[in-house]
C-alpha positions in Angstrom: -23.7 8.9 16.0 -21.7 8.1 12.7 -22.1 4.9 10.6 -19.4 2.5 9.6 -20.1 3.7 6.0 -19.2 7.2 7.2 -16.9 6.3 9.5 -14.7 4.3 6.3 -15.8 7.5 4.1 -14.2 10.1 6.3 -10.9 8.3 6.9 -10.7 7.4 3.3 -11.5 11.1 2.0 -9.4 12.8 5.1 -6.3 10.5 3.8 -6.2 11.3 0.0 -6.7 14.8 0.7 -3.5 15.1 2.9 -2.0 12.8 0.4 -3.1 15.9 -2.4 -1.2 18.4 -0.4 2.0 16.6 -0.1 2.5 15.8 -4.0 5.2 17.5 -4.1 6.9 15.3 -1.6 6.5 12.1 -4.1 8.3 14.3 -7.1 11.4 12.3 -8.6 14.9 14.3 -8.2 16.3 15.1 -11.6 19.0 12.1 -11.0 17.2 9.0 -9.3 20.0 6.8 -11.1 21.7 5.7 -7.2 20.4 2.2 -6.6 20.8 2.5 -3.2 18.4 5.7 -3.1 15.7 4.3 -4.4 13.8 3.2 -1.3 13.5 7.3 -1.3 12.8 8.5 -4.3 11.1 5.9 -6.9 9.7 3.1 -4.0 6.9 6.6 -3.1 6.5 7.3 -5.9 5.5 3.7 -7.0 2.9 2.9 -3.8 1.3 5.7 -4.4 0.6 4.8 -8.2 -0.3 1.3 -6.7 -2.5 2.6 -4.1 -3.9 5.3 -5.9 -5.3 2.5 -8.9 -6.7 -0.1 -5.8 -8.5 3.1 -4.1 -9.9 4.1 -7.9 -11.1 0.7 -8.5 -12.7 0.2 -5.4 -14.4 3.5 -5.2 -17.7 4.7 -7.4 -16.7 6.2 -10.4 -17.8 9.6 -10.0 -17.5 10.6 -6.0 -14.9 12.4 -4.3 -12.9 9.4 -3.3 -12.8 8.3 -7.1 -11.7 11.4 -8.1 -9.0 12.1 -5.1 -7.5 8.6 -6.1 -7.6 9.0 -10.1 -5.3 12.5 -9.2 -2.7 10.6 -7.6 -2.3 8.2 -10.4 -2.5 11.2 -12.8 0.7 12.9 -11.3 2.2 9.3 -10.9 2.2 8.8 -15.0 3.4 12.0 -15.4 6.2 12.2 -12.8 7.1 8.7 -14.4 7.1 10.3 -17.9 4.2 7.7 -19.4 6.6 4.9 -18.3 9.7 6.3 -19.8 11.5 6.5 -16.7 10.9 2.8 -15.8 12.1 2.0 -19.2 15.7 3.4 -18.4 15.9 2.4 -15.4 15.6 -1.2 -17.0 17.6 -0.4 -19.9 20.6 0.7 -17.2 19.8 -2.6 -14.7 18.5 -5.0 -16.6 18.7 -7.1 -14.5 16.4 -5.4 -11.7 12.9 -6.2 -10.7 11.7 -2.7 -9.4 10.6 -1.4 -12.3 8.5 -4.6 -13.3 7.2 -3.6 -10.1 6.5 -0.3 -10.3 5.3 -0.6 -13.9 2.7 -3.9 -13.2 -0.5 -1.4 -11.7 -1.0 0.8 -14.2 -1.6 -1.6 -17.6 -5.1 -2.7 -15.9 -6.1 0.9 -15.7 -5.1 0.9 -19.2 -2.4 2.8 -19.0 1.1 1.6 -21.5 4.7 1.6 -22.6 4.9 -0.3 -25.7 9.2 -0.6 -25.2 9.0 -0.9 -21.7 6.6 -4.1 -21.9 8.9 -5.4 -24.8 11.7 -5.2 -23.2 10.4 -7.0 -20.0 9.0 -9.6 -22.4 12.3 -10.1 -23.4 14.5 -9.8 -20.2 12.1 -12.1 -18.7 13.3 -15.1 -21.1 16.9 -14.8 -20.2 18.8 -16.8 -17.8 20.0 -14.2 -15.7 16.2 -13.5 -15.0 15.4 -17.3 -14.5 18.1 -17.2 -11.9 16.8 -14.4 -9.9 17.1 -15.1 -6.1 14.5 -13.3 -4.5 13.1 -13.6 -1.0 9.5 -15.2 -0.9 7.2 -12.1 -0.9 9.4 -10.5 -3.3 9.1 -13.2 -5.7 5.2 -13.1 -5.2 5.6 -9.4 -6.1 7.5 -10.5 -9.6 5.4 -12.9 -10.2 1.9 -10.6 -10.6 3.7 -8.3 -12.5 4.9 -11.0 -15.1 0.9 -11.7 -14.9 -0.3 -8.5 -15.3 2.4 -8.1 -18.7 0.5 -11.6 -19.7 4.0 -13.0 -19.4 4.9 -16.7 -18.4 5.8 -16.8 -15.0 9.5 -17.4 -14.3 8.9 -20.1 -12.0 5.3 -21.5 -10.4 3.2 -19.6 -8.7 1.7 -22.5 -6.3 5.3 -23.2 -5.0 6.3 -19.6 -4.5 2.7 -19.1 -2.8 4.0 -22.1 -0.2 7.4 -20.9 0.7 6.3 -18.1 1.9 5.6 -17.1 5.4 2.1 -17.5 5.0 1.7 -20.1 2.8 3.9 -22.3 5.6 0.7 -21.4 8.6 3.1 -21.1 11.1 2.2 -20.8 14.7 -0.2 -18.1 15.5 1.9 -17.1 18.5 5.3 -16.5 16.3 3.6 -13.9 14.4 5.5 -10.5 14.8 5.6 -7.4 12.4 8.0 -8.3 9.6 6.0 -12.0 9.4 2.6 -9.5 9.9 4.0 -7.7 6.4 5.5 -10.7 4.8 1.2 -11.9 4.9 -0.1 -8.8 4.1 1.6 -8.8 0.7 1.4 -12.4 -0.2 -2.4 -11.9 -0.2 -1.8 -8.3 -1.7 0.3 -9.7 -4.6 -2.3 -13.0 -5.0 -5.2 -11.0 -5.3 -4.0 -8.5 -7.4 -4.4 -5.6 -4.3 -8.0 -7.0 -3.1 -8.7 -7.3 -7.1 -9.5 -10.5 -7.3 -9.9 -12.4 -4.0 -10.6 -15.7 -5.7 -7.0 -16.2 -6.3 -6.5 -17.3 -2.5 -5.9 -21.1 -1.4 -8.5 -22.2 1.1 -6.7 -23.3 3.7 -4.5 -19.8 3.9 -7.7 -18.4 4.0 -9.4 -20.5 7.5 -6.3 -19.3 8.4 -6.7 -15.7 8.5 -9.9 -15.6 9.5 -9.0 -17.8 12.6 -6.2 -15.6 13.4 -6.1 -12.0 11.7 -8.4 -10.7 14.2 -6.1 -11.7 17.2 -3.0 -10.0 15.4 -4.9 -6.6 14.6 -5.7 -6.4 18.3 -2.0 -7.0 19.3 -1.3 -4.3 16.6 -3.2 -1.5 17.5 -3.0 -2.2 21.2 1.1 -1.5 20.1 0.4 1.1 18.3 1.7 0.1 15.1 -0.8 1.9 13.0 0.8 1.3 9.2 0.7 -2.8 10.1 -3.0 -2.6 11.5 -4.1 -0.4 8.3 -2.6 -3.5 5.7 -4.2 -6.0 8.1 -7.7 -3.9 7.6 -6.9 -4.3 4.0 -6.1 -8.4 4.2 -9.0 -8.4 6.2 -11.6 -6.8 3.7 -9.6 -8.7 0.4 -10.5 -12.2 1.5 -13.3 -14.5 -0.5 -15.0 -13.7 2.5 -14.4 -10.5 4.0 -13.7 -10.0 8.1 -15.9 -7.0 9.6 -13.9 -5.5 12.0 -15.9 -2.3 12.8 -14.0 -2.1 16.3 -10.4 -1.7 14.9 -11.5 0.5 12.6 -12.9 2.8 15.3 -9.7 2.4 17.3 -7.5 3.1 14.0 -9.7 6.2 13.3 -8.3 7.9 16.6 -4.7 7.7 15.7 -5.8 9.4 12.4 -3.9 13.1 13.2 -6.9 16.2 12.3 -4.6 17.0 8.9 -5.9 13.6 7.9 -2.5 11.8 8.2 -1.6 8.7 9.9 1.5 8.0 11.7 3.6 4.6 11.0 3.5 4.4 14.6 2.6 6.1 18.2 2.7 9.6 17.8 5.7 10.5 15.5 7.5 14.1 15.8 10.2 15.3 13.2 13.9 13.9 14.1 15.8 16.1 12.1 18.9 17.7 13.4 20.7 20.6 11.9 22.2 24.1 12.5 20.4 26.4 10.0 16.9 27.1 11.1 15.7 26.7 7.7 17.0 23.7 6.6 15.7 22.7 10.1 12.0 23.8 9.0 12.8 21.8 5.8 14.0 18.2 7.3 11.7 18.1 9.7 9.1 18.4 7.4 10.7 16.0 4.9 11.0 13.6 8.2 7.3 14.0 8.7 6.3 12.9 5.3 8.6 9.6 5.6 7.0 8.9 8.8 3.4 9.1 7.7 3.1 9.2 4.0 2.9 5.0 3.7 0.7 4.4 6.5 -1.7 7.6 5.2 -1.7 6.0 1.7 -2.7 2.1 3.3 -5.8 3.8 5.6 -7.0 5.1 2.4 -6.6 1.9 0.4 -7.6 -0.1 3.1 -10.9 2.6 3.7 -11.9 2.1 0.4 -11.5 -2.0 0.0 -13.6 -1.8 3.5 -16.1 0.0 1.6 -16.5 -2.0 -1.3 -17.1 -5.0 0.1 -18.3 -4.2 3.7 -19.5 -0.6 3.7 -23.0 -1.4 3.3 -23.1 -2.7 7.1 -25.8 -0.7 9.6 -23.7 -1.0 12.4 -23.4 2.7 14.1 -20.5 3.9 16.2 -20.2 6.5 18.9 -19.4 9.6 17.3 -17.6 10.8 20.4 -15.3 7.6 19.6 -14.7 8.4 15.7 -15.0 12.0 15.9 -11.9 12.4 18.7 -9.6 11.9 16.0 -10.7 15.6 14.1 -10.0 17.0 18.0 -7.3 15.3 19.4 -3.6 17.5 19.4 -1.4 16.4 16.9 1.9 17.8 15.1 1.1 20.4 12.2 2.7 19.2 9.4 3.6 21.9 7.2 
């Protein structure tokens, strides 16, 4: 038998491990400067400095997971030159969001770049700014970094909350996977990554507690493994948290035994070419895309779990969390 503390322990630990090995994968390229390219290169690079700070601050200074989650934001700072590279890239698109976005997790671990932060102070009073059109969660996104910079926010907060998909409550049975991320990170963005739950509106919250539990089921019973891991995270991040020691059981079997988690189903490597080794070397670029997002969310959403729930005596089959260290999988080199 294994407990739910051990159960969320091992999942967590397995996670930022694999996520260790595959650092290299996150490096920038020399030239990053392609807009268009930067869902590949920087957008990594920056989950896994947001990520990496949630898991820290959720775990026990001290243990494993703690120490697994202050590497990654370690070689995050440094691939990001201290915040220097976020500083060009605003200096060349100023008027671009991403790197407020990138840039917002790391001043609360204490972490600075005194010209970056001026110049988002001051690009953040200009009309072009104030004129932004940005899609609801997006905006939601601007908006805590602005907060985190102690900045005014460009437009208010309660409204943006509100046109969003969440904020509207739609109809529990129109709920479908790009609504299911649209929530996810309107309560990611409010509370500051399961930082400060407090920040969400009561009525959202009767809300998700009525209906999250319904929408993981649909999830994992679909196999969509990277949606069911940020709906463990909402989940655990609300005033008061959902225990869901069920999906977590069910999420901990499509855990592969190298510790990664697939986006979805059971993912191969999709790469086609001619040379053999540039085969070996797409596929296992191919593998990372596929997995490294979804690995990084378990591990957050492992470690939230823990914080607020992992005290729970409820004990689970070990034959049902312990299939997942068994169970073939692709070897991801």
């Amino acid at each position: 038998m294994t407990t739910y503390p051990d159960l969320l322990q091992g999942v967590t630990v397995r996670s930022l491990t694999w996520l260790h090995e595959h650092l290299p994968h996150f490096r920038l390229p020399a030239d990053f400067s392609d807009a268009g390219n930067h869902n590949m290169t920087l957008k990594p690079l920056g989950e896994l400095a947001r990520l990496g700070l949630s898991i820290r601050r959720a775990s026990p200074p001290g243990g494993r997971t703690y120490q697994l989650a202050s590497g990654l934001v370690d070689f995050a700072w440094s691939e990001l030159r201290a915040g220097e590279v976020l500083y060009e890239a605003s200096r060349a698109e100023p008027q671009a969001s991403y790197p407020l976005e990138v840039y917002a997790a790391f001043p609360g671990a204490g972490l600075h770049h005194a010209e970056f932060e001026e110049l988002t102070r001051f690009l953040s009073g200009t009309r072009a700014w104030a004129a932004l059109e940005l899609e609801p969660t997006r905006e939601l996104a601007v908006l805590a970094g602005q907060r985190a910079l102690g900045i005014a926010p460009r437009t208010d907060v309660e409204s943006a909350m509100r046109e969003s998909w969440l904020g509207h409550r739609p109809e529990p049975w129109m709920f479908e996977v790009l609504s299911g991320y649209a929530l996810t990170h309107y309560v990611f963005h409010v509370t500051d990554w399961g930082g400060d739950p407090g920040r969400m509106p009561d009525d959202v919250c009767d809300y998700l507690e009525l209906w999250l539990p319904a929408w993981l089921d649909c999830c994992l019973e679909e196999e969509q493994w990277d949606l069911s891991g940020e709906l463990l995270a909402v989940a655990a991040g609300l005033p008061r948290p959902l225990e869901l020691t069920e999906a977590w059981a069910a999420l901990a079997l499509a855990q592969e035994p190298s510790g990664a988690l697939p986006e979805a189903g059971h993912l191969v490597g999709t790469a086609e070419t001619a040379d053999m080794a540039d085969m070996a070397d797409a596929a296992a670029e191919d593998s990372f895309r596929n997995r490294y997002h979804s690995t990084l969310v378990m591990a957050f959403a492992g470690s939230l779990t823990a914080a607020r729930l992992g005290d729970g005596t409820q004990v689970l089959p070990m034959a049902t969390v312990g299939a997942s260290n068994t169970a073939e999988s692709e070897d991801i080199a």
